[in-house]
C-alpha positions as CSV (number, residue, x, y, z in Angstrom):
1,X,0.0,0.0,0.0
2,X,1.5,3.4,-1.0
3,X,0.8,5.6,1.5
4,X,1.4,8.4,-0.9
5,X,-1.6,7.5,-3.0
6,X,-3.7,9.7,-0.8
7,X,-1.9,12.4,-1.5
8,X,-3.9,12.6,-5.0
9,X,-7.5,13.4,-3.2
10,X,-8.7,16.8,-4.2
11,X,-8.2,19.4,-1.3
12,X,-11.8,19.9,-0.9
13,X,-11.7,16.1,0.2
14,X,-9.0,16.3,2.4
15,X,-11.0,17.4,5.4
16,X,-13.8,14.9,5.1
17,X,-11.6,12.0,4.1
18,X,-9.1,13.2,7.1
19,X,-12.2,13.5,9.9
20,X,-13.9,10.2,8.2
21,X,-10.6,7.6,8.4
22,X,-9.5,9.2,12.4
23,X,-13.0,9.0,13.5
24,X,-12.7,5.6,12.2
25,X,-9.5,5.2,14.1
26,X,-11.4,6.7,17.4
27,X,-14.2,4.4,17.4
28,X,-12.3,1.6,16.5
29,X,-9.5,2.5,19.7
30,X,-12.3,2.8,21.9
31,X,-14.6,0.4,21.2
32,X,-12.7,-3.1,19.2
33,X,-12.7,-4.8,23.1
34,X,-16.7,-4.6,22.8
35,X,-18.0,-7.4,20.7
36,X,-21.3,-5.9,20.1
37,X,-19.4,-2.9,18.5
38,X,-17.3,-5.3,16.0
39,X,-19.2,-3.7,13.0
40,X,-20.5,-0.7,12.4
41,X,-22.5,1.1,9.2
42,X,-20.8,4.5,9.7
43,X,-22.3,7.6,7.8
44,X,-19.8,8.1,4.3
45,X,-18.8,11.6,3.7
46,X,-19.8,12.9,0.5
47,X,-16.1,12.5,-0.9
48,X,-16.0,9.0,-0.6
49,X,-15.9,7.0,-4.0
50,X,-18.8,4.3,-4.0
51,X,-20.4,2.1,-1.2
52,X,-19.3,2.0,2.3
53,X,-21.6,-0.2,3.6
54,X,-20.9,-2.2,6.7
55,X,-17.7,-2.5,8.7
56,X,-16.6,-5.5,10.3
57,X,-13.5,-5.5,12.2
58,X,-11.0,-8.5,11.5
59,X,-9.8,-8.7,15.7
60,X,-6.8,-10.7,14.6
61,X,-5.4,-8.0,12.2
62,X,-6.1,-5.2,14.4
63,X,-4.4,-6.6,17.5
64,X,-1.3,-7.4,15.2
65,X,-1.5,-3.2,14.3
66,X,-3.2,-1.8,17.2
67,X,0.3,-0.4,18.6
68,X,0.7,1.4,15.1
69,X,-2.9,2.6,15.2
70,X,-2.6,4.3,18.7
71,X,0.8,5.6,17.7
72,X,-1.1,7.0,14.4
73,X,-3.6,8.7,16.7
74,X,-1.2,10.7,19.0
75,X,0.2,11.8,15.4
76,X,-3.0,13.2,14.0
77,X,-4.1,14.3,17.2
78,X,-3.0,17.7,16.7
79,X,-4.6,18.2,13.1
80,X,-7.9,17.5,15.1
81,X,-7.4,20.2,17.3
82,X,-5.9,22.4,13.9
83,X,-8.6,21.7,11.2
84,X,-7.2,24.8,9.2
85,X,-3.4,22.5,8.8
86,X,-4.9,19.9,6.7
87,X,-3.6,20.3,3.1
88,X,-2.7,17.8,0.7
89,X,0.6,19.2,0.5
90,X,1.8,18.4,4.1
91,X,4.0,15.4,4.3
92,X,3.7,14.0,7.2
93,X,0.5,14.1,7.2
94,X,0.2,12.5,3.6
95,X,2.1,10.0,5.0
96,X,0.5,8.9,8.4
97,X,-2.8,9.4,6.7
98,X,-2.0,7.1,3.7
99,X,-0.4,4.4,6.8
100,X,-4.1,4.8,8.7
101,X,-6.3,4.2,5.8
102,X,-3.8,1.3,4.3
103,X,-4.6,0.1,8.3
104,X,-7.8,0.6,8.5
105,X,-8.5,-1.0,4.9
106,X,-6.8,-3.7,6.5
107,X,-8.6,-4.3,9.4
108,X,-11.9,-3.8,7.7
109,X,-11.0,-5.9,4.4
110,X,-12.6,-3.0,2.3
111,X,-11.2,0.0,0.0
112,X,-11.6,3.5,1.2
113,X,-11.0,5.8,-1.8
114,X,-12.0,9.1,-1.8
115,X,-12.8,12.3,-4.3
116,X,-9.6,12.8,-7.2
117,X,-7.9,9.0,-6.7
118,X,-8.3,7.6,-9.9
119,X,-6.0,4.7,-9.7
120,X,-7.7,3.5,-6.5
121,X,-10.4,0.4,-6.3
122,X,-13.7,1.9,-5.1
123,X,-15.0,1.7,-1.9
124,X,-16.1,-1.7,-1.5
125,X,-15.2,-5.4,0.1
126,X,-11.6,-6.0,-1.1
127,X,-10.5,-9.6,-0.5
128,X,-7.0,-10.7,-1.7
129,X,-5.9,-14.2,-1.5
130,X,-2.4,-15.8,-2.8
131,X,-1.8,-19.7,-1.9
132,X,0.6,-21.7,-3.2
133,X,-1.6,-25.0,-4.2
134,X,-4.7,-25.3,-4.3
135,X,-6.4,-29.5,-3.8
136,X,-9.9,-28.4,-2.3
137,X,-11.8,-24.9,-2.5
138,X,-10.8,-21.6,-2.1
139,X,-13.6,-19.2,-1.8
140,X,-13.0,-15.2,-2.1
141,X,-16.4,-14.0,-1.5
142,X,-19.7,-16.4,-0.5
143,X,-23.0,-14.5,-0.9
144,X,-24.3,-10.9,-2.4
145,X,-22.1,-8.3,-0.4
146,X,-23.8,-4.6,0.7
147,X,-21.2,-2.6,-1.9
148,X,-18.9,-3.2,-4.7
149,X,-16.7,-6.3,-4.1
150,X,-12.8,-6.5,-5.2
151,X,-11.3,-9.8,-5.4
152,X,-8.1,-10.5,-6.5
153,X,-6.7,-14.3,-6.1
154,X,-3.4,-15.7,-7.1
155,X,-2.5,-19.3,-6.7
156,X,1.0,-21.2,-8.3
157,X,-1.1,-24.4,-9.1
158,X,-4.7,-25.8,-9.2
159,X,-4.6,-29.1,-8.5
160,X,-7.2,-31.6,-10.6
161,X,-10.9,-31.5,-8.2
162,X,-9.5,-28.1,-7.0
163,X,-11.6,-24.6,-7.3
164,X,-10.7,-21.2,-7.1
165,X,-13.7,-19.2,-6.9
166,X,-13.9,-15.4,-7.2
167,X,-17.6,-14.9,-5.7
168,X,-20.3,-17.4,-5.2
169,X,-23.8,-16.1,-5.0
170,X,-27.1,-17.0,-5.6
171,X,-28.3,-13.4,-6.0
172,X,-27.5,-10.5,-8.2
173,X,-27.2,-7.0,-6.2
């Protein structure tokens, strides 16, 4: 993930993609220990590109991050309390915003592209999967998802009685 890429929102994003991905990073500090927060439909800001729909936190990958995550909110604390320092052409801030969305994209499993990236997936379910062999199934996506869906799968060999399967579903969205 290049955490540069979000340098290429427009700057009338920048504020609602900055406030959308920390209080993202907020809820998800304060709340991941509480099951019955574990997902969340969050209102999207008008600059996000496509569907947000639901958020599910992956509790594994967040715990393996949630060092860097805390470290990332004492670093974008202070833009918080200085909304009128939020420009595109700030560099550390490009940066440590680029690291908390590549994070948070993580720990959801969906894209977050906003206003002015063109070389981004949309927002949507984004499920990557790379194996070596496959000899049974290997399933990317099982069922109609809320948003657009992403899947990219890479495996060296399919074995004979062996499936790779994008998206199974019995419905059409």
């Amino acid at each position: 993930m290049d955490p540069w890429s979000i340098s290429s929102i427009t700057a009338a994003a920048m504020p609602q993609a900055f406030s959308f991905l920390f209080d993202r990073l907020s809820h998800l500090l304060d709340h991941w220990h509480d099951k019955k927060n574990q997902s969340e439909t969050p209102e999207a800001p008008a600059a996000l590109q496509g569907e947000l729909g639901t958020l599910v936190v992956n509790e594994p990958i967040f715990l393996r991050h949630q060092a860097e995550l805390q470290n990332l909110a004492g670093a974008l604390g202070s833009y918080v309390r200085n909304p009128e320092r939020l420009s595109t052409e700030d560099e550390a801030l490009v940066i440590q915003l680029g690291r908390l969305r590549g994070l948070l994209e993580e720990v959801y499993g969906r894209a977050l592209s906003f206003d002015g990236e063109t070389d981004r997936p949309e927002t949507g379910t984004r499920v990557e999967q790379r194996v070596d062999s496959v000899t049974g199934t290997v399933l990317g996506v099982d069922g109609v998802q809320d948003g657009p869906t992403h899947v990219v799968q890479q495996a060296k060999s399919v074995e004979a009685g062996g499936w790779l399967i994008g998206v199974r579903s019995d419905k059409r969205q």
